[in-house]
C-alpha positions, 0 to 999 in steps of 0.5 A: 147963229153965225152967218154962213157964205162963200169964202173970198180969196179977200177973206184968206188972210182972216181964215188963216188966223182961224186955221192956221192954230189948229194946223199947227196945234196938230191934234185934229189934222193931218198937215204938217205943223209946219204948214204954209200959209200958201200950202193950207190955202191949197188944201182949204180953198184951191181942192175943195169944191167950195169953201164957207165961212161961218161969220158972226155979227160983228163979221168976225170969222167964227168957223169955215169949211170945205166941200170936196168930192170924196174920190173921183169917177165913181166915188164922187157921190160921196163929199167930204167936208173939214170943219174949223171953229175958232177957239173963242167960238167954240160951245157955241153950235158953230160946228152944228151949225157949219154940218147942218150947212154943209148937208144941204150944201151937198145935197143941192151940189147932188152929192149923195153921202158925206163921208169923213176920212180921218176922225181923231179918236181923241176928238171926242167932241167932234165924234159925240157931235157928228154922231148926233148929226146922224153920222156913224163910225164905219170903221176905225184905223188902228193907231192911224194919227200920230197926236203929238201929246198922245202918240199913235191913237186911233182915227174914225172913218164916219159916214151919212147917207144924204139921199 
């Protein structure tokens, strides 16, 4: 299992070559594909409460994640994590792993449920995974993203109760 800590701002440029496909691939984020480094540094590590990586034993970067408040004021009970596994690592319960992490994570910040706001419908290995974590559909937004390969597709709103 990977090594999972803090990012450093030294590990940016790494996490990039980990994120900066998926952004730009289009299928599982919102962000325009043509996203900046800087731009994906504002959203991955400047907004979020805390940002980990997911490192194997050579210290290769395999994943990351981000921790953030779901809403403010009233709604910051509720976090809300994004997960990114890099592509030669993915099979191998990064993503399990990072989701494990990061409840507890949450829990110790004295968050009291994990709600994810956007869930491709096409993603259905992150769907069947959170679901195993325990995670279940709230609701579902008809034709909500735009996949570049199939159009408008549904996105899942899912969501745990840590506490």
């Amino acid at each position: 299992m990977p090594q999972i800590r803090q990012l450093f701002d030294a590990d940016w440029p790494k996490t990039w070559e980990v994120i900066e496909p998926v952004f730009r691939d289009g299928e599982t984020y919102p962000y325009p594909r043509d996203i900046t480094m800087d731009d994906a540094y504002d959203i991955w590590v400047s907004v979020p409460s805390k940002t980990f990586l997911a490192v194997d034993g050579a210290g290769s970067i395999v994943g990351t994640y981000y921790l953030k408040p779901n809403q403010p004021g009233q709604g910051s009970h509720v976090c809300n994590c994004g997960y990114i596994v890099s592509p030669e690592a993915r099979g191998l319960g990064i993503a399990s792993a990072m989701c494990q992490h990061s409840q507890r994570e949450a829990i110790a910040e004295g968050f009291r449920a994990m709600q994810y706001n956007l869930v491709v419908a096409t993603n259905t290995g992150a769907i069947r995974l959170w679901q195993k974590l325990g995670f279940d559909i709230a609701g579902t937004l008809p034709n909500a993203f735009d996949h570049p390969q199939s159009g408008f597709v549904d996105a899942h709103i899912m969501y745990k109760q840590l506490v």
